[in-house]
N, C-alpha and C positions, 0 to 999 in steps of 0.2 A: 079336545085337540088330539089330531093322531099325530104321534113325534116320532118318528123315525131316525133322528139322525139328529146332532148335536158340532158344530164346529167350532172348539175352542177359544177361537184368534184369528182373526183378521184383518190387514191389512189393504184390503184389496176393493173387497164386498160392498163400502158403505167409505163413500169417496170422504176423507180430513179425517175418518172418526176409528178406534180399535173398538172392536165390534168382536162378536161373537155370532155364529147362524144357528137357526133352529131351521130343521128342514120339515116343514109337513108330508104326511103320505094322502097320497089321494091328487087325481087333476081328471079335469075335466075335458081336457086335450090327450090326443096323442100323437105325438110331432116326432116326424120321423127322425129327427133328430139330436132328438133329446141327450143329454148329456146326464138326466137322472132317472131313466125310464122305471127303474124298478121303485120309485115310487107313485109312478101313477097307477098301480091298483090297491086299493086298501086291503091288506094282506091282515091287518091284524097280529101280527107276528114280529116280534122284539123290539116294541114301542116303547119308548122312555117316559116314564111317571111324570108328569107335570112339577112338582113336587120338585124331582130330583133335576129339571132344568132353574126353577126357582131358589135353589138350595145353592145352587150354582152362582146363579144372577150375584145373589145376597153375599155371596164369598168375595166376589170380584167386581160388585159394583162401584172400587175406588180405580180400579184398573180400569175398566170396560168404561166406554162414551154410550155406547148404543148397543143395539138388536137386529139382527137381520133375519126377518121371518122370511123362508123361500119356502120351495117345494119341488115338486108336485103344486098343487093350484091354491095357497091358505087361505083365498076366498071362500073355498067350498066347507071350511070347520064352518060348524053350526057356533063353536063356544071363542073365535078367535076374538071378538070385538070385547069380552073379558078375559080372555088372553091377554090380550095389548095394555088393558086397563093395569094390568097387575104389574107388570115387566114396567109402566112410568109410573107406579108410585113408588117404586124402587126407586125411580130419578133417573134411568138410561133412556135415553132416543129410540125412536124403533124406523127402523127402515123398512117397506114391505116390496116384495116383488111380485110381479102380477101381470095374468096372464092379460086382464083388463076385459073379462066376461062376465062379471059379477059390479055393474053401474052402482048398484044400492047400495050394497056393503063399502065399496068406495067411498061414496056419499055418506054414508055414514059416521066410517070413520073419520073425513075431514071435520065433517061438522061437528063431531066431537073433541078436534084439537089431541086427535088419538095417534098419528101417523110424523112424522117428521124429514120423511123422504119417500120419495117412489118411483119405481123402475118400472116400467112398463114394456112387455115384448111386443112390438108389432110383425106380425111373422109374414105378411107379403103384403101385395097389394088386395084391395077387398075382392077384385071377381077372382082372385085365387089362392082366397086364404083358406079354403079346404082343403088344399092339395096339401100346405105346410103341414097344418095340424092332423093331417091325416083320417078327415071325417067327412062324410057326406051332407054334412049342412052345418052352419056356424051363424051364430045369430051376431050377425055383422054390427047392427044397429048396438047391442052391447059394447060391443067392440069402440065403436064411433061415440056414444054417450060416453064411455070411462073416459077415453084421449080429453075429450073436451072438457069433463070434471077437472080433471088434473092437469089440464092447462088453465080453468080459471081459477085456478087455489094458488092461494098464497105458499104453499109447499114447495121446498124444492124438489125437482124432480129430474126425470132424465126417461127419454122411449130408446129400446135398442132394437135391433134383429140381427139377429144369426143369418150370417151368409152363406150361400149357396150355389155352385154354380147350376146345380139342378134347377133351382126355383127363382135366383135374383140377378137381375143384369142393370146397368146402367138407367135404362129406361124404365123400370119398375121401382129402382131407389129411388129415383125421381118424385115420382108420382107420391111415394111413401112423401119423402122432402115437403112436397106443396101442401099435401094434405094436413100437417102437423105444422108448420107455420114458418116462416123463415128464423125465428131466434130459437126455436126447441132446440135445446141438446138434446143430439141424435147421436150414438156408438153404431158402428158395424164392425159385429164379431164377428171375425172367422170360425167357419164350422170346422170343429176337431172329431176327427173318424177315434172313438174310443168303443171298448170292446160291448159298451152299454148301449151303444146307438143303435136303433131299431131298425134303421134301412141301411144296409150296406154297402149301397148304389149311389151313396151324395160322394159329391167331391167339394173339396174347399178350394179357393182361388186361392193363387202365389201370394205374397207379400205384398209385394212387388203390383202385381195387379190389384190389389183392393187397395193399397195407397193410391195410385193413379185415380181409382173411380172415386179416393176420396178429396183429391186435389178438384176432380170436374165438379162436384158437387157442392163444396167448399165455395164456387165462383159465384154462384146462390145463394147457398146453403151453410151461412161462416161457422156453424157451431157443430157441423158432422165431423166426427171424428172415429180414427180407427181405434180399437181396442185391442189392447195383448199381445200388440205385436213393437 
Protein backbone atom coordinates (compact mmCIF):
# COMPACT_ATOMS: atom_id res chain seq x y z
CA UNK A 1 0.00 0.00 0.00
CA UNK A 2 1.39 3.46 -0.87
CA UNK A 3 0.06 5.68 2.25
CA UNK A 4 0.63 9.09 1.84
CA UNK A 5 -1.41 10.60 4.26
CA UNK A 6 -3.15 9.77 7.58
CA UNK A 7 -6.31 11.71 9.03
CA UNK A 8 -6.58 11.35 12.70
CA UNK A 9 -10.52 12.00 13.29
CA UNK A 10 -13.42 12.38 11.79
CA UNK A 11 -16.47 13.27 12.11
CA UNK A 12 -17.52 13.84 8.80
CA UNK A 13 -16.05 11.00 6.27
CA UNK A 14 -18.00 7.91 7.33
CA UNK A 15 -21.63 9.00 8.06
CA UNK A 16 -22.85 7.92 12.50
CA UNK A 17 -19.13 6.44 12.93
CA UNK A 18 -15.62 8.49 14.39
CA UNK A 19 -13.39 7.14 11.96
CA UNK A 20 -10.07 7.90 11.08
CA UNK A 21 -8.75 8.17 6.89
CA UNK A 22 -5.79 6.65 5.29
CA UNK A 23 -5.27 8.29 2.06
CA UNK A 24 -3.69 6.04 -0.71
CA UNK A 25 -1.25 7.75 -3.47
CA UNK A 26 -1.78 6.78 -6.80
CA UNK A 27 -5.31 7.12 -9.09
CA UNK A 28 -6.09 6.21 -12.17
CA UNK A 29 -8.18 9.39 -12.97
CA UNK A 30 -7.29 12.76 -13.49
CA UNK A 31 -10.15 14.98 -12.66
CA UNK A 32 -9.77 18.30 -13.14
CA UNK A 33 -10.90 18.94 -10.23
CA UNK A 34 -9.60 17.08 -7.76
CA UNK A 35 -9.52 18.33 -4.42
CA UNK A 36 -6.17 15.70 -3.70
CA UNK A 37 -4.29 15.90 -7.00
CA UNK A 38 -0.98 15.50 -5.60
CA UNK A 39 -1.86 12.21 -4.89
CA UNK A 40 -2.60 10.97 -8.13
CA UNK A 41 1.03 10.28 -9.24
CA UNK A 42 2.90 7.70 -7.26
CA UNK A 43 5.70 9.83 -6.13
CA UNK A 44 7.15 7.47 -3.83
CA UNK A 45 8.27 10.14 -1.46
CA UNK A 46 7.22 10.32 2.41
CA UNK A 47 4.87 7.33 2.49
CA UNK A 48 3.80 6.17 5.95
CA UNK A 49 4.97 2.56 7.05
CA UNK A 50 1.93 0.33 7.24
CA UNK A 51 3.07 -0.55 10.57
CA UNK A 52 3.04 2.84 11.89
CA UNK A 53 -0.89 3.29 10.51
CA UNK A 54 -1.55 -0.09 12.36
CA UNK A 55 0.33 0.87 15.57
CA UNK A 56 -2.15 3.70 15.36
CA UNK A 57 -5.33 1.49 14.61
CA UNK A 58 -4.20 -0.74 17.98
CA UNK A 59 -3.88 2.70 20.17
CA UNK A 60 -7.30 3.84 19.39
CA UNK A 61 -9.32 1.12 18.42
CA UNK A 62 -11.54 1.71 21.74
CA UNK A 63 -12.08 5.38 20.43
CA UNK A 64 -12.31 4.79 16.65
CA UNK A 65 -15.72 2.75 15.02
CA UNK A 66 -14.17 2.58 11.53
CA UNK A 67 -11.64 3.25 8.58
CA UNK A 68 -11.89 5.39 5.72
CA UNK A 69 -9.65 4.28 3.06
CA UNK A 70 -9.54 7.22 0.19
CA UNK A 71 -7.15 8.58 -2.09
CA UNK A 72 -5.97 8.84 -5.00
CA UNK A 73 -7.80 5.49 -6.50
CA UNK A 74 -7.18 2.34 -3.29
CA UNK A 75 -8.52 0.18 -5.91
CA UNK A 76 -5.40 0.23 -7.83
CA UNK A 77 -3.01 -1.09 -4.38
CA UNK A 78 -2.04 -4.44 -5.44
CA UNK A 79 -1.85 -5.44 -1.30
CA UNK A 80 -5.38 -3.38 -0.09
CA UNK A 81 -7.70 -6.53 0.00
CA UNK A 82 -5.00 -7.56 3.03
CA UNK A 83 -4.96 -4.29 3.92
CA UNK A 84 -8.65 -4.18 4.90
CA UNK A 85 -8.31 -7.79 6.29
CA UNK A 86 -5.99 -6.53 9.03
CA UNK A 87 -7.65 -2.98 9.91
CA UNK A 88 -11.24 -5.79 10.96
CA UNK A 89 -9.46 -7.94 12.81
CA UNK A 90 -8.62 -5.12 14.92
CA UNK A 91 -12.68 -4.89 15.08
CA UNK A 92 -13.05 -1.24 13.23
CA UNK A 93 -15.47 -0.91 10.21
CA UNK A 94 -13.80 0.18 6.99
CA UNK A 95 -15.40 2.52 4.63
CA UNK A 96 -13.90 2.58 1.16
CA UNK A 97 -14.17 5.39 -1.48
CA UNK A 98 -14.01 4.67 -5.00
CA UNK A 99 -13.64 5.84 -7.97
CA UNK A 100 -15.80 2.66 -9.29
CA UNK A 101 -13.08 1.50 -12.17
CA UNK A 102 -11.92 -1.31 -10.67
CA UNK A 103 -15.55 -4.05 -10.81
CA UNK A 104 -13.41 -7.07 -9.48
CA UNK A 105 -11.83 -5.74 -6.59
CA UNK A 106 -15.30 -4.49 -5.57
CA UNK A 107 -16.57 -7.83 -5.99
CA UNK A 108 -14.25 -9.04 -4.16
CA UNK A 109 -14.24 -7.37 -1.39
CA UNK A 110 -18.02 -7.73 -0.86
CA UNK A 111 -17.92 -11.28 -1.17
CA UNK A 112 -15.48 -11.26 1.43
CA UNK A 113 -17.69 -9.41 3.91
CA UNK A 114 -14.41 -7.05 3.79
CA UNK A 115 -16.13 -3.54 3.22
CA UNK A 116 -18.90 -2.15 5.49
CA UNK A 117 -19.78 1.24 3.50
CA UNK A 118 -19.09 2.63 0.06
CA UNK A 119 -18.95 5.99 -1.53
CA UNK A 120 -18.86 5.93 -5.05
CA UNK A 121 -18.09 9.14 -7.43
CA UNK A 122 -20.04 9.32 -10.37
CA UNK A 123 -18.33 12.24 -12.19
CA UNK A 124 -20.95 12.98 -15.10
CA UNK A 125 -23.09 11.46 -17.42
CA UNK A 126 -21.38 8.37 -19.38
CA UNK A 127 -20.97 10.07 -23.16
CA UNK A 128 -19.00 12.62 -20.99
CA UNK A 129 -17.25 11.17 -18.44
CA UNK A 130 -13.92 11.85 -20.11
CA UNK A 131 -14.26 15.35 -20.05
CA UNK A 132 -14.62 15.05 -16.01
CA UNK A 133 -11.87 12.82 -15.34
CA UNK A 134 -9.71 14.48 -17.76
CA UNK A 135 -8.70 11.49 -20.20
CA UNK A 136 -9.35 10.35 -23.60
CA UNK A 137 -11.09 7.13 -23.07
CA UNK A 138 -12.77 5.61 -19.73
CA UNK A 139 -13.89 2.13 -19.66
CA UNK A 140 -17.43 3.13 -18.99
CA UNK A 141 -18.80 -0.47 -18.88
CA UNK A 142 -16.44 -0.44 -15.38
CA UNK A 143 -17.92 2.30 -14.35
CA UNK A 144 -21.64 0.74 -14.94
CA UNK A 145 -20.62 -3.02 -13.47
CA UNK A 146 -19.15 -1.39 -9.97
CA UNK A 147 -22.74 1.09 -9.55
CA UNK A 148 -24.69 -2.16 -10.18
CA UNK A 149 -22.30 -4.33 -7.78
CA UNK A 150 -22.95 -1.98 -5.02
CA UNK A 151 -26.43 -1.46 -5.64
CA UNK A 152 -27.02 -5.29 -5.28
CA UNK A 153 -25.11 -5.68 -1.86
CA UNK A 154 -26.37 -5.69 0.98
CA UNK A 155 -23.70 -2.76 2.01
CA UNK A 156 -24.62 0.52 2.85
CA UNK A 157 -23.66 2.69 0.52
CA UNK A 158 -24.11 6.16 -0.91
CA UNK A 159 -22.96 7.59 -5.16
CA UNK A 160 -21.93 11.30 -5.14
CA UNK A 161 -20.53 13.89 -7.71
CA UNK A 162 -18.85 16.88 -7.49
CA UNK A 163 -20.47 19.82 -9.17
CA UNK A 164 -19.74 21.83 -11.76
CA UNK A 165 -21.10 24.52 -13.52
CA UNK A 166 -18.50 23.60 -16.43
CA UNK A 167 -19.67 20.03 -16.72
CA UNK A 168 -23.26 19.55 -14.62
CA UNK A 169 -26.69 21.25 -15.29
CA UNK A 170 -30.10 20.09 -14.26
CA UNK A 171 -30.48 17.77 -17.31
CA UNK A 172 -27.44 15.76 -16.94
CA UNK A 173 -28.14 15.28 -12.95
CA UNK A 174 -30.99 13.80 -14.24
CA UNK A 175 -30.02 11.51 -16.35
CA UNK A 176 -27.13 10.48 -13.50
CA UNK A 177 -30.77 10.30 -11.00
CA UNK A 178 -32.54 7.60 -13.61
CA UNK A 179 -29.68 5.76 -14.20
CA UNK A 180 -28.87 4.83 -10.41
CA UNK A 181 -32.41 4.26 -9.43
CA UNK A 182 -34.91 6.29 -7.60
CA UNK A 183 -34.10 5.15 -3.67
CA UNK A 184 -30.01 5.48 -4.26
CA UNK A 185 -28.66 8.03 -1.88
CA UNK A 186 -27.29 10.48 -4.22
CA UNK A 187 -24.95 13.86 -2.60
CA UNK A 188 -24.09 16.82 -4.79
CA UNK A 189 -21.01 18.45 -3.71
CA UNK A 190 -20.24 21.69 -4.60
CA UNK A 191 -16.89 22.10 -6.36
CA UNK A 192 -14.39 24.10 -3.96
CA UNK A 193 -11.54 26.22 -6.24
CA UNK A 194 -8.50 25.15 -3.79
CA UNK A 195 -5.08 25.90 -4.64
CA UNK A 196 -4.68 21.89 -5.34
CA UNK A 197 -7.16 21.97 -8.27
CA UNK A 198 -5.77 21.07 -11.54
CA UNK A 199 -8.07 23.35 -13.92
CA UNK A 200 -8.38 26.77 -12.82
CA UNK A 201 -11.35 27.50 -15.24
CA UNK A 202 -14.25 25.42 -13.07
CA UNK A 203 -16.72 27.43 -11.27
CA UNK A 204 -19.02 26.20 -8.53
CA UNK A 205 -22.81 27.08 -8.44
CA UNK A 206 -24.28 29.57 -5.60
CA UNK A 207 -25.78 27.85 -2.78
CA UNK A 208 -28.59 29.06 -3.53
CA UNK A 209 -28.61 27.49 -6.92
CA UNK A 210 -27.62 23.92 -6.30
CA UNK A 211 -30.50 23.79 -3.48
CA UNK A 212 -33.00 24.76 -6.16
CA UNK A 213 -31.71 21.85 -8.60
CA UNK A 214 -31.75 19.84 -5.47
CA UNK A 215 -35.52 20.68 -4.63
CA UNK A 216 -36.40 19.72 -8.66
CA UNK A 217 -34.75 16.58 -8.36
CA UNK A 218 -35.87 15.67 -5.07
CA UNK A 219 -39.60 15.66 -6.97
CA UNK A 220 -38.22 12.14 -8.44
CA UNK A 221 -35.48 11.60 -6.92
CA UNK A 222 -36.51 11.80 -2.65
CA UNK A 223 -33.04 10.67 -1.50
CA UNK A 224 -30.71 13.54 -3.57
CA UNK A 225 -29.30 15.53 -1.30
CA UNK A 226 -26.79 18.52 -1.02
CA UNK A 227 -23.70 18.12 0.87
CA UNK A 228 -21.60 20.83 2.94
CA UNK A 229 -23.47 23.46 2.55
Amino acid sequence: MNISGLTKLTLLDYPKKIACIVFTQGCNYNCAFCQNSGLIKCKKQALIKQDDIFSYLQKRKNLLDGVVISGGEPTIQPDLISFIRKIKDIGLCVKLDTNGSNPEVLKKLLNDKLIDYIAMDVKNIFDEYNLVVNMKKVNIDNVKKSIEIIKASNVEHEFRTTIMKNYHDIERLTKICEYLGKNEKYYLQNFEDKESVLDKNLVAYTNDVLLNIEAILKRKFPNVSVRGI
